[in-house]
Every structure is written in C-alpha cells, then in structure tokens.
PDB file of N, CA, C and O in Angstrom, chain B, residues numbered from 101:
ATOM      1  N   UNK B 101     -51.164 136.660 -34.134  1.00  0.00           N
ATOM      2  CA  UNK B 101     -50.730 135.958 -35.314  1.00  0.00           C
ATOM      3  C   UNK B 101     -50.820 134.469 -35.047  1.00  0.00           C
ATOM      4  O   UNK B 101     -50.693 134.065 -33.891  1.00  0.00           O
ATOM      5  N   UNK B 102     -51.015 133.697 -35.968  1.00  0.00           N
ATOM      6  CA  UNK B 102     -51.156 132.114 -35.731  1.00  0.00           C
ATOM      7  C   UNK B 102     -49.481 131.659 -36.074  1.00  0.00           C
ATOM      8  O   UNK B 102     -48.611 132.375 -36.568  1.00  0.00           O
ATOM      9  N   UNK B 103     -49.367 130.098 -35.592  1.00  0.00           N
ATOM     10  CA  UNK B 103     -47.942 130.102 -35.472  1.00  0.00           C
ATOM     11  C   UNK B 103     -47.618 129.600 -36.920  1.00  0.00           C
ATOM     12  O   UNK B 103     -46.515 129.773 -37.440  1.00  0.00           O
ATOM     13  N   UNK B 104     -48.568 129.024 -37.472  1.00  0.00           N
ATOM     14  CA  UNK B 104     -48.533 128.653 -38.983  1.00  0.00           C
ATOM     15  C   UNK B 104     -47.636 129.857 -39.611  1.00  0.00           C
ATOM     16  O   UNK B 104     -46.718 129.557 -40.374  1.00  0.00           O
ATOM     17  N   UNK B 105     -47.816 130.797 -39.391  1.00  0.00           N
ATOM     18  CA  UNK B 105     -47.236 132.054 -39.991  1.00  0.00           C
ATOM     19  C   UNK B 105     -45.980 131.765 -40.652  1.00  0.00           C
ATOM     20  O   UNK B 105     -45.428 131.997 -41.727  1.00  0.00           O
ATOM     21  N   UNK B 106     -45.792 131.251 -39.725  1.00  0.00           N
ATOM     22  CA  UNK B 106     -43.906 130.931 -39.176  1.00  0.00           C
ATOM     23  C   UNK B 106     -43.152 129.866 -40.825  1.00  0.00           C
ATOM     24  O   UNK B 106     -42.022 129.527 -41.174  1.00  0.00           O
ATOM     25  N   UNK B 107     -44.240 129.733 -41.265  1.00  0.00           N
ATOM     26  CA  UNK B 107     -43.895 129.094 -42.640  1.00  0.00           C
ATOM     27  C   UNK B 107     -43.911 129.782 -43.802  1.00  0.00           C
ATOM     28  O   UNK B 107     -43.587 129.002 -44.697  1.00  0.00           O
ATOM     29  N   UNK B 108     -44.059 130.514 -44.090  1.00  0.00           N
ATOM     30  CA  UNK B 108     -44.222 131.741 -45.119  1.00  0.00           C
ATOM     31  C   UNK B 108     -43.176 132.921 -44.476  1.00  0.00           C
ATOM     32  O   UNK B 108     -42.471 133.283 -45.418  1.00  0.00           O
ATOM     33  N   UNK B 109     -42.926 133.410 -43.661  1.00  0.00           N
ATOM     34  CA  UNK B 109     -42.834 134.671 -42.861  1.00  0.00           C
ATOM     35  C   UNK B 109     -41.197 134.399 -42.986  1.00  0.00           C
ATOM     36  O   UNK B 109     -40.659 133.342 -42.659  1.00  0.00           O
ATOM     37  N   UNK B 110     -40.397 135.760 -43.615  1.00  0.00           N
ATOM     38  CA  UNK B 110     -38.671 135.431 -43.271  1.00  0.00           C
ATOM     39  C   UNK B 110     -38.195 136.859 -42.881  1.00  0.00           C
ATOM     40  O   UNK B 110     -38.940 137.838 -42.838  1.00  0.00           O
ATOM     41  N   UNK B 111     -36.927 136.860 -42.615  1.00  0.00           N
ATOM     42  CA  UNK B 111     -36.377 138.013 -42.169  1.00  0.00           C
ATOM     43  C   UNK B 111     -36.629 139.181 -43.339  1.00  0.00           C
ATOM     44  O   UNK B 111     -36.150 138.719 -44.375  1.00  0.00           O
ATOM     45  N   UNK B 112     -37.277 140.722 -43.634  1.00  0.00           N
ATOM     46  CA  UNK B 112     -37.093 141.420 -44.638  1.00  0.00           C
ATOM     47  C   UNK B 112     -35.915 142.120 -45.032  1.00  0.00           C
ATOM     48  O   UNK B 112     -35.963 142.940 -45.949  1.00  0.00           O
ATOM     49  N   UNK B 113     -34.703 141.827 -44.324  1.00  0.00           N
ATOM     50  CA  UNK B 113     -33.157 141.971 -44.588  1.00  0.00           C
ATOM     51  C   UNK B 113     -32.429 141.079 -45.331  1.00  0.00           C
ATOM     52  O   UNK B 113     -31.837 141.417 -46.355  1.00  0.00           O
ATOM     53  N   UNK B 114     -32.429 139.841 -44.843  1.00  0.00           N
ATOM     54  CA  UNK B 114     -31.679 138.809 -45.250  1.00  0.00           C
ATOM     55  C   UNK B 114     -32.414 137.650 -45.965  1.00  0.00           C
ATOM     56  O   UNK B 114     -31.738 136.879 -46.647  1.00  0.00           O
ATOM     57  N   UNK B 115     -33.994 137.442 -45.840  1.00  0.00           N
ATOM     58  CA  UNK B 115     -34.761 136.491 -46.277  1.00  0.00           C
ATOM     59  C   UNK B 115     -33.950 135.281 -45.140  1.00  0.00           C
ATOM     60  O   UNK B 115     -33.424 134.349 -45.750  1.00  0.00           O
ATOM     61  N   UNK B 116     -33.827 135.233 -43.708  1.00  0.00           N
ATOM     62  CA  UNK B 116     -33.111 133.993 -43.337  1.00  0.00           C
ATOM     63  C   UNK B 116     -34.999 133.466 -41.950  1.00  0.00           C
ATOM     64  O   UNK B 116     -36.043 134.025 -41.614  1.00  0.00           O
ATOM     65  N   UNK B 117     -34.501 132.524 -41.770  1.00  0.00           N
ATOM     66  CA  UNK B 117     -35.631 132.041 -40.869  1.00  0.00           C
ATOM     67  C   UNK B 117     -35.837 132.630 -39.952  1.00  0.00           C
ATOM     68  O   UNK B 117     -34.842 133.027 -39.345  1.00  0.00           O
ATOM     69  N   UNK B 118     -37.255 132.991 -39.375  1.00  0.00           N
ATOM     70  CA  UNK B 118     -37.558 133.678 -38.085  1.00  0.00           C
ATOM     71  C   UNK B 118     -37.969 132.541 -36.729  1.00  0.00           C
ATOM     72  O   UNK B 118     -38.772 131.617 -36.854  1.00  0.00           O
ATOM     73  N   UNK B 119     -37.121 132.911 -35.299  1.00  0.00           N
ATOM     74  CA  UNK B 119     -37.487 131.917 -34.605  1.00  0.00           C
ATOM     75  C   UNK B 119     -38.323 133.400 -33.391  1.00  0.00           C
ATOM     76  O   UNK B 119     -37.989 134.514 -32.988  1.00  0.00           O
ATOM     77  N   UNK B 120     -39.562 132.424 -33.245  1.00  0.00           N
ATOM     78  CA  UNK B 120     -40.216 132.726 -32.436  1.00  0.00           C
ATOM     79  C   UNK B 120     -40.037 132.364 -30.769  1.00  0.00           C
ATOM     80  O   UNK B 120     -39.677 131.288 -30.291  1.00  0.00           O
ATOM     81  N   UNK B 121     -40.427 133.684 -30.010  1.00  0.00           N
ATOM     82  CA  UNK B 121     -40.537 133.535 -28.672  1.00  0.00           C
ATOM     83  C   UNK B 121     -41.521 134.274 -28.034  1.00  0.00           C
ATOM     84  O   UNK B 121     -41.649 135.468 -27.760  1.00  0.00           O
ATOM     85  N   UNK B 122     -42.267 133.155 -27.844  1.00  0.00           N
ATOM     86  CA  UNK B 122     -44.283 133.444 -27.478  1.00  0.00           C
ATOM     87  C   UNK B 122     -44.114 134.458 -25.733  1.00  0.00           C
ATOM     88  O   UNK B 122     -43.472 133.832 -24.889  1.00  0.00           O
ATOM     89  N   UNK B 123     -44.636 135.846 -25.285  1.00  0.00           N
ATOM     90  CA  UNK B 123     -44.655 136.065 -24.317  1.00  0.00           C
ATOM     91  C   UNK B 123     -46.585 135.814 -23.967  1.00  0.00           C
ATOM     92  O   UNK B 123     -47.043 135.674 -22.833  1.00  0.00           O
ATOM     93  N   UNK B 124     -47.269 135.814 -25.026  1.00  0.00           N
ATOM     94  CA  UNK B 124     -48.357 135.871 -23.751  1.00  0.00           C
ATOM     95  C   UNK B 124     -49.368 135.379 -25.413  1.00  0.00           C
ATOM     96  O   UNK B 124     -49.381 136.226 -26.305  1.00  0.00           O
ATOM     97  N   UNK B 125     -50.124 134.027 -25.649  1.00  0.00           N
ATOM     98  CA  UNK B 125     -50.814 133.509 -26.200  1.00  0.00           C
ATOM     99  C   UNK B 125     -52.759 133.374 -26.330  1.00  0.00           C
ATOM    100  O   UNK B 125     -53.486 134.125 -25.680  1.00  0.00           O
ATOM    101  N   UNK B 126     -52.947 133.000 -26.657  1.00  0.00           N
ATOM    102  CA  UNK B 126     -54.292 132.696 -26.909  1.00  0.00           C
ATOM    103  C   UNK B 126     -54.060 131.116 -27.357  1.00  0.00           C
ATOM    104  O   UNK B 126     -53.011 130.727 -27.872  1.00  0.00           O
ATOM    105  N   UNK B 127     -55.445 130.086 -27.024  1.00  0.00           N
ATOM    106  CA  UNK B 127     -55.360 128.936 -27.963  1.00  0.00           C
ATOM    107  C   UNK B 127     -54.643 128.487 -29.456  1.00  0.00           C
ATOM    108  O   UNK B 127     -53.861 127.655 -29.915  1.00  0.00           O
ATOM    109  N   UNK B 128     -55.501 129.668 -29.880  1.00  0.00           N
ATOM    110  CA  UNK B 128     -55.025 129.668 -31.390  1.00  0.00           C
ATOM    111  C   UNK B 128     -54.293 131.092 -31.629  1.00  0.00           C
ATOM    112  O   UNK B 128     -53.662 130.747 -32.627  1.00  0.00           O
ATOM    113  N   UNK B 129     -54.037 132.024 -31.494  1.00  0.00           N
ATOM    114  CA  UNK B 129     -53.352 133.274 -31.909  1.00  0.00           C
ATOM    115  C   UNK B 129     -51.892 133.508 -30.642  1.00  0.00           C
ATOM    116  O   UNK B 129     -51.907 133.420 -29.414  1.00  0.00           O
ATOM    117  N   UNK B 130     -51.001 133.757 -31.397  1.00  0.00           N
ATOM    118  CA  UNK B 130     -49.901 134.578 -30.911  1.00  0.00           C
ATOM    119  C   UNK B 130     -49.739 135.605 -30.495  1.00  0.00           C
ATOM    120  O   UNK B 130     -48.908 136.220 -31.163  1.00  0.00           O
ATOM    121  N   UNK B 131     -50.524 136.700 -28.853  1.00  0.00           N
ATOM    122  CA  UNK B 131     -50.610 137.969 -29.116  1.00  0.00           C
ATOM    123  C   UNK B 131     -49.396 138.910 -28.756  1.00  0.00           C
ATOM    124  O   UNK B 131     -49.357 140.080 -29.137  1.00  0.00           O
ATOM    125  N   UNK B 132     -48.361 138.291 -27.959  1.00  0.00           N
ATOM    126  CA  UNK B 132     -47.038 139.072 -27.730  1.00  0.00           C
ATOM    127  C   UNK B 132     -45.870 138.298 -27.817  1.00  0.00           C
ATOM    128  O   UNK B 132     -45.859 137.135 -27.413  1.00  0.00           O
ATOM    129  N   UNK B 133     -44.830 138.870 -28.337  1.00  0.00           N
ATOM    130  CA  UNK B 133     -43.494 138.285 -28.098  1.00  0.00           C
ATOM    131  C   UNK B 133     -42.802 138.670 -29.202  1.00  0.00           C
ATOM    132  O   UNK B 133     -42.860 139.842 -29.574  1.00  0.00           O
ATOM    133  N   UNK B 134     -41.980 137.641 -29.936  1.00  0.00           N
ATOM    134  CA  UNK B 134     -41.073 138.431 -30.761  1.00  0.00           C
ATOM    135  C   UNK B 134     -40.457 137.136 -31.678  1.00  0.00           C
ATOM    136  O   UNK B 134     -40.426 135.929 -31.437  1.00  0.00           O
ATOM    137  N   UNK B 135     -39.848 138.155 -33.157  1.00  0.00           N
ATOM    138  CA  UNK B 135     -39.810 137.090 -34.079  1.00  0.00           C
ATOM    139  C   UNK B 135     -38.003 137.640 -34.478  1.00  0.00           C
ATOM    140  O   UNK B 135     -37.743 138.819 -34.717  1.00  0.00           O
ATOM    141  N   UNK B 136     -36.777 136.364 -34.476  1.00  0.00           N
ATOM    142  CA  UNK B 136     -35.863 136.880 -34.490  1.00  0.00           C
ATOM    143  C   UNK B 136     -34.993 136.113 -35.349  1.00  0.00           C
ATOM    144  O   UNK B 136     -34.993 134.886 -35.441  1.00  0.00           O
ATOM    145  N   UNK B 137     -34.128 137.059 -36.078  1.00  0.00           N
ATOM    146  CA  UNK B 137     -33.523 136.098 -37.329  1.00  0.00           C
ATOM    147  C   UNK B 137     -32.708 135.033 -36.920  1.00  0.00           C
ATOM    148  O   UNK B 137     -32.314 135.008 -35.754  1.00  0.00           O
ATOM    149  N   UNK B 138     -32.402 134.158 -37.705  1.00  0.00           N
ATOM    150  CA  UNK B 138     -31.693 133.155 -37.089  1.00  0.00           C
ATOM    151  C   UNK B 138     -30.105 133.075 -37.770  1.00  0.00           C
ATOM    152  O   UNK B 138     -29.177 132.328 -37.458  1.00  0.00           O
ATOM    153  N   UNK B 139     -30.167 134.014 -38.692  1.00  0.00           N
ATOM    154  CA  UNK B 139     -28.761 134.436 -39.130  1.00  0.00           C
ATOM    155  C   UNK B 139     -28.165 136.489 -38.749  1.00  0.00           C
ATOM    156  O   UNK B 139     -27.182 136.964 -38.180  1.00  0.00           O
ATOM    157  N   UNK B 140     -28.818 136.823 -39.115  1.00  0.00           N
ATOM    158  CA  UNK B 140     -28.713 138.876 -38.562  1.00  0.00           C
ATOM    159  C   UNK B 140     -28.894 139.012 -37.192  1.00  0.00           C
ATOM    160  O   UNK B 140     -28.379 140.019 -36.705  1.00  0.00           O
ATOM    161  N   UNK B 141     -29.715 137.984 -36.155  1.00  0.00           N
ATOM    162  CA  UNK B 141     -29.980 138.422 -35.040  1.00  0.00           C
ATOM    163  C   UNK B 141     -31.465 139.193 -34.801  1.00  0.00           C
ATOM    164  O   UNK B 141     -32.227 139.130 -33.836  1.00  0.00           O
ATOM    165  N   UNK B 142     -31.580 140.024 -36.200  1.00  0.00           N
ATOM    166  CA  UNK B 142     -32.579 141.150 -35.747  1.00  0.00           C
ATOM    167  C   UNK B 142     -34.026 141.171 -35.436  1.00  0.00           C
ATOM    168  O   UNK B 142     -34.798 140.721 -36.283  1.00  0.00           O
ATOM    169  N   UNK B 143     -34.549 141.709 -34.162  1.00  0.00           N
ATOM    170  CA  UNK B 143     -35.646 141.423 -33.722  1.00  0.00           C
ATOM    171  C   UNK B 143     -36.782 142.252 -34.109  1.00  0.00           C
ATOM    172  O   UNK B 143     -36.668 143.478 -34.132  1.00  0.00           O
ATOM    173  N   UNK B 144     -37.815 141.694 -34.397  1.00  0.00           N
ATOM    174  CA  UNK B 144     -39.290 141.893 -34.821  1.00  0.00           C
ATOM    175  C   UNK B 144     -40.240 141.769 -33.276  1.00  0.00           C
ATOM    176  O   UNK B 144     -40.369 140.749 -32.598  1.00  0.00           O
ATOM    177  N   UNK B 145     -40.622 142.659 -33.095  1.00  0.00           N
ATOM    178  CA  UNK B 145     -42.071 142.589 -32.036  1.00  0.00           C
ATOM    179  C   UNK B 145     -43.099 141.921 -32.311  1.00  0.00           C
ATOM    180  O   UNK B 145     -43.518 142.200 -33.435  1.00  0.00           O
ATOM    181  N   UNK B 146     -43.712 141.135 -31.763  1.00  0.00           N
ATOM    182  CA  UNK B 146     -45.216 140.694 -32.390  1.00  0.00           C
ATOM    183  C   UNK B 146     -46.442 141.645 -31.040  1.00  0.00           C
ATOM    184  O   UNK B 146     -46.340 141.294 -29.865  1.00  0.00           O
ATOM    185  N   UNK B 147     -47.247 142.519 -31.335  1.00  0.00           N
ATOM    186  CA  UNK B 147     -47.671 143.585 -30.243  1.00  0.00           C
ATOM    187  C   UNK B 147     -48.968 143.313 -31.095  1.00  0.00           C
ATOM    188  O   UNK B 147     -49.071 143.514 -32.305  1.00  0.00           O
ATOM    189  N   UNK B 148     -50.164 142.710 -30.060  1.00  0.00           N
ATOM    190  CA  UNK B 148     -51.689 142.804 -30.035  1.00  0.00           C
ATOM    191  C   UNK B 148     -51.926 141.822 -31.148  1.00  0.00           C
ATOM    192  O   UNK B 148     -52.756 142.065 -32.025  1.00  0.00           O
ATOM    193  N   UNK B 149     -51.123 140.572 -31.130  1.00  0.00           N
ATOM    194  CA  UNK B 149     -51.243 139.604 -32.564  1.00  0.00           C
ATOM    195  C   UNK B 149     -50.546 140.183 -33.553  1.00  0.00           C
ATOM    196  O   UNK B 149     -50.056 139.305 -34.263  1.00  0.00           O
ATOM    197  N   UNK B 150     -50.353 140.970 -33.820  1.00  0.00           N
ATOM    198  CA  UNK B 150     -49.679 141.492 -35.255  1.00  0.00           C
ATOM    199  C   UNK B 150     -47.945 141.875 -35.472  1.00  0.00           C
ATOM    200  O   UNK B 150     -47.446 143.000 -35.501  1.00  0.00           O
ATOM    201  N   UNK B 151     -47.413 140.852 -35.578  1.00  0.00           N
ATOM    202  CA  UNK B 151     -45.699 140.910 -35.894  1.00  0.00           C
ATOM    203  C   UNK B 151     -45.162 141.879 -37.129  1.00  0.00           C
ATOM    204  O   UNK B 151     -45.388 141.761 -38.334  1.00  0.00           O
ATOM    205  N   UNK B 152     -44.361 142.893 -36.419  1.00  0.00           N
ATOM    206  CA  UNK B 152     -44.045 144.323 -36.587  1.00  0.00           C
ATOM    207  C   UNK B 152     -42.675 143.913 -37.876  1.00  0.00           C
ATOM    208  O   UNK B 152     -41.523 143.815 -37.452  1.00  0.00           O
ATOM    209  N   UNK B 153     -42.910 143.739 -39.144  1.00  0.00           N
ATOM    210  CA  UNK B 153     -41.732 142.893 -39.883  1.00  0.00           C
ATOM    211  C   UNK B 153     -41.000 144.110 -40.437  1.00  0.00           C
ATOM    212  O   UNK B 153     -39.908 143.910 -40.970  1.00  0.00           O
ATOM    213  N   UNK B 154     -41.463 145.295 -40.370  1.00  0.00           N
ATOM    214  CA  UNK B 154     -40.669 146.162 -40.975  1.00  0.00           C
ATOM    215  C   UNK B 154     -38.887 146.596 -40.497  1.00  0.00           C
ATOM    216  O   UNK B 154     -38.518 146.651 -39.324  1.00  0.00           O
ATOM    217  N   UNK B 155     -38.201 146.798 -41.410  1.00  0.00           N
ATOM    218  CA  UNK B 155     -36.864 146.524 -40.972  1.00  0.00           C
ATOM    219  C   UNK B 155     -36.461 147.548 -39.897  1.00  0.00           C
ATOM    220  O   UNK B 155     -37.385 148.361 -39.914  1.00  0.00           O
ATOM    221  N   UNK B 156     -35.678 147.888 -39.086  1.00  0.00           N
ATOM    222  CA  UNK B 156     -35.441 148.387 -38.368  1.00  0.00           C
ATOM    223  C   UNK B 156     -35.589 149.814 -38.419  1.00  0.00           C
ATOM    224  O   UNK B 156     -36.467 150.213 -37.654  1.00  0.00           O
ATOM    225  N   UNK B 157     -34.953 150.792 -39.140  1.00  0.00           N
ATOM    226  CA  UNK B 157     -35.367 151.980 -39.776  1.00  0.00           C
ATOM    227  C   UNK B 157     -36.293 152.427 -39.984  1.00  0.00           C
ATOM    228  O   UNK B 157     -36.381 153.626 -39.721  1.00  0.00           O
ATOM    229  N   UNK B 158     -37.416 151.772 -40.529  1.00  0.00           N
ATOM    230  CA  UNK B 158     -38.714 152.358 -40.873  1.00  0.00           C
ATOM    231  C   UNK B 158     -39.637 151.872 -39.758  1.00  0.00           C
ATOM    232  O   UNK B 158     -40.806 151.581 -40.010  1.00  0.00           O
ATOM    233  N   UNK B 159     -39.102 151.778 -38.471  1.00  0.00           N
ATOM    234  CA  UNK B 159     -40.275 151.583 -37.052  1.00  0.00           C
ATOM    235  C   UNK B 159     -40.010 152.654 -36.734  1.00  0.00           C
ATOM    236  O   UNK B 159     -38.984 153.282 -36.994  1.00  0.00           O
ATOM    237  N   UNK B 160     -41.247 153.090 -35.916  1.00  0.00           N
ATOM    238  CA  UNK B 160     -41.549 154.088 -35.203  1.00  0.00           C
ATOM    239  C   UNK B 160     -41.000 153.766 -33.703  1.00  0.00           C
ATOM    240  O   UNK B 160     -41.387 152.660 -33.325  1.00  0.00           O
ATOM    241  N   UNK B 161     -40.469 154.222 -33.078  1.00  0.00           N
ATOM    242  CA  UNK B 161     -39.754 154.308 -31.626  1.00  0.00           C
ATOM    243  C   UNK B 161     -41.243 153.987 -30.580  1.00  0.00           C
ATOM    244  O   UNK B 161     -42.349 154.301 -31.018  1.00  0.00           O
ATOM    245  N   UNK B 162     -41.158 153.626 -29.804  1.00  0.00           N
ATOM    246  CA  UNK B 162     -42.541 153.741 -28.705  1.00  0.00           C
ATOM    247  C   UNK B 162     -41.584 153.751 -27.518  1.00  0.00           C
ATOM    248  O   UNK B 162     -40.469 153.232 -27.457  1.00  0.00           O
ATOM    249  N   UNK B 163     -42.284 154.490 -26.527  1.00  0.00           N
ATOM    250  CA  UNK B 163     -41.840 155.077 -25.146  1.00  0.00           C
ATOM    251  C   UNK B 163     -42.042 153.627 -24.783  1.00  0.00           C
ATOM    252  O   UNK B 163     -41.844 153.246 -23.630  1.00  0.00           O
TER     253      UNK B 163
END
C-alpha cells in the first residue's frame, strides 16, 4: 500500500484515524505492518501491500 493511503483510509468501526507502523517497506509501497485506530485501539494487518480493513469479525483467523 502507498502511505498516501493514510489520507482517505479510517477505522471501519468508529471512522477515527489510522496510525501506521511500517514492518518491512519498499521505496514507494508499504508491504508489512499494521494500521491502528487512534481512538478503539483496533488493529488492521497490512500483509503483501494490502491492509486487511475488515472489522474484526469478518477476518479469517491464520495459523
């Protein structure tokens, strides 16, 4: 994901701001780490560039 994202992109619970924490980058793309509300707490994965926004319930578990 590019970090521009980060301007459009909000929590799908609360609509509150997402703060990012980059584990492993590219120049231009975001490919691991995680996107986390800044009012609920609740954390979003970002896995292979693509930040996982669905609310907690409707993720699939991974080993």
């Amino acid at each position: 994901m590019k970090e521009s994202l980060l301007d459009v992109v909000c929590c799908p619970l609360d609509k509150h701001d997402l703060e990012l924490d980059v584990e492993d980058r590219t120049d231009e793309e975001i490919l691991e780490g995680t996107l986390t509300c800044s009012d609920c707490g609740e954390v979003y994965p970002i896995e292979d560039g693509i930040p996982n926004l669905l609310p907690p319930d409707m993720r699939e578990e991974s080993d």
